[in-house]
C-alpha positions as CSV (number, residue, x, y, z in Angstrom):
1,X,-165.1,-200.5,64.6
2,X,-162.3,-203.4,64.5
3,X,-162.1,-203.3,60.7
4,X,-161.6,-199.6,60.7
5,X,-158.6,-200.0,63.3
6,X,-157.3,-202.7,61.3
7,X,-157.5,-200.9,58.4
8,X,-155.9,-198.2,59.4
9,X,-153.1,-199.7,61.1
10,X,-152.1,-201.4,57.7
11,X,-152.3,-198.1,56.0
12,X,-148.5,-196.7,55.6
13,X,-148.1,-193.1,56.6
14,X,-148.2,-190.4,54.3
15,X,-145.0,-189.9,53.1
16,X,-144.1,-189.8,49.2
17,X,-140.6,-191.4,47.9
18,X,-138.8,-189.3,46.0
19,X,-138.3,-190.6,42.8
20,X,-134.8,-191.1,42.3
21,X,-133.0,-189.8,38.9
22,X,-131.1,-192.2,37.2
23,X,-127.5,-191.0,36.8
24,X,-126.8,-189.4,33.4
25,X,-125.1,-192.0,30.4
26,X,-121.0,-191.8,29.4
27,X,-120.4,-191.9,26.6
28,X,-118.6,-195.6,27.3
29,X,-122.4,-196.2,28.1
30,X,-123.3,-195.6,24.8
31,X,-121.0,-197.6,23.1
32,X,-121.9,-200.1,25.4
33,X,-125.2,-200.1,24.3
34,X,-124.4,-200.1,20.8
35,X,-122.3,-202.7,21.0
36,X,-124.8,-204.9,22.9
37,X,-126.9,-204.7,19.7
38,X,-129.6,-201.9,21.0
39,X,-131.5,-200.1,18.2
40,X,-130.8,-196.3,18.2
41,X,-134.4,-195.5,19.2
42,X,-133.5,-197.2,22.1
43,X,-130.7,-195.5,22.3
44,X,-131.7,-191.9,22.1
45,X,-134.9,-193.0,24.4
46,X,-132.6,-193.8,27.1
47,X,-130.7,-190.3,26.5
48,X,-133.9,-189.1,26.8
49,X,-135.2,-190.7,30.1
50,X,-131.8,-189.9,31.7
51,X,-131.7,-186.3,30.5
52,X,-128.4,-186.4,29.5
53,X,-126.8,-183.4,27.6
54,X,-123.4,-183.8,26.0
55,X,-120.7,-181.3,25.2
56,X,-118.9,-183.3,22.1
57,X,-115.5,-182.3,20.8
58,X,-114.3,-183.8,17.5
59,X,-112.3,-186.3,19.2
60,X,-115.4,-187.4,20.9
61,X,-117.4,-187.8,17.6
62,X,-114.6,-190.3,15.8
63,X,-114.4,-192.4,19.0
64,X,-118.1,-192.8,18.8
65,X,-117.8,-193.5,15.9
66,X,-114.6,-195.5,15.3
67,X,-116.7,-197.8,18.3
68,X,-119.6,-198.6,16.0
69,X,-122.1,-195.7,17.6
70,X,-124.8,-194.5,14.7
71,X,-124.5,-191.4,12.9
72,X,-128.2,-191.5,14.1
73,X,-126.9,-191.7,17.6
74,X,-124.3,-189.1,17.3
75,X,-126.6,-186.6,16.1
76,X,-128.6,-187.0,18.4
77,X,-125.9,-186.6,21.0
78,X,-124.1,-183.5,19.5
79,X,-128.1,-182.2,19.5
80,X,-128.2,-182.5,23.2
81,X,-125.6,-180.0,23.6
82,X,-127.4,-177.2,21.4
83,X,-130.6,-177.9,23.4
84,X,-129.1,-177.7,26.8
85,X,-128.0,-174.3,25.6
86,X,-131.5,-173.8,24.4
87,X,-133.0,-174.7,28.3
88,X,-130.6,-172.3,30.3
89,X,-131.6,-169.4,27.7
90,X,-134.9,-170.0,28.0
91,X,-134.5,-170.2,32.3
92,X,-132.9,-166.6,31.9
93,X,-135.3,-165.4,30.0
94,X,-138.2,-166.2,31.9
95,X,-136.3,-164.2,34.4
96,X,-137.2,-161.1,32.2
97,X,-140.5,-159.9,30.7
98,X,-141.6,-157.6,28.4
99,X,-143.1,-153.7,29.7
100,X,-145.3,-151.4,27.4
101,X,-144.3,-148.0,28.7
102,X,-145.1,-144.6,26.3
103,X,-146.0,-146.5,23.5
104,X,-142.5,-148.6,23.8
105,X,-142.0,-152.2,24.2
106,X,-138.8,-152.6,27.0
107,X,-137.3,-155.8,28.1
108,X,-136.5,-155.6,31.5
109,X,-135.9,-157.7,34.5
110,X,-138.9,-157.6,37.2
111,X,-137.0,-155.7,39.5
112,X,-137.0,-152.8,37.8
113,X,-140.7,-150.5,38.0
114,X,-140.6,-147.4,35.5
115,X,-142.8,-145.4,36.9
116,X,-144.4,-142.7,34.7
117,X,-144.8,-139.1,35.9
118,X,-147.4,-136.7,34.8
């Protein structure tokens, strides 16, 4: 009976820690990194793991450049950008869904109910 007082006493309450997201890299973060000598796997892994998304204007693209970033690295980057655009189309699509109705396919949001009369 001790032990299980003990036990339970030493057990932390039931609470979950939020896992915290890291903030998302600058671009002065990237050259950073590619100046420190960091492979562009590494690189593009830690784009990844920070889910950063970057909106790169020319001017953008020859100072990561002129700075010694990768074309690998810039890619990638410039990628981020199309893909972000590719996640908020796909969150306002699944906002919609498709409705056979008299042997027609519709694409409509949920709200709407067609309702067929006889």
């Amino acid at each position: 009976m001790f032990l299980l007082a003990a036990a339970l006493a030493s057990t932390p309450g039931c609470t979950t820690a939020k896992r915290q997201q890291p903030p998302p890299l600058t671009q002065e973060d990237v050259i950073s990194m590619a100046r420190a000598g960091k492979t562009d796997e590494e690189i593009i892994e830690e784009i990844k793991t920070r889910n950063t998304y970057y909106r790169l204007a020319v001017k953008d693209i020859i100072h990561l450049h002129e700075q010694g970033v990768s074309n690998a690295v810039i890619d990638y980057m410039i990628e981020t950008h199309l893909q972000a655009v590719r996640d908020e189309q796909q969150r306002y699509d699944n906002r919609y869904y498709w409705h056979h109705y008299h042997d027609h396919w519709y694409y409509h949001s949920p709200s709407v109910i067609i309702i067929r009369r006889r």
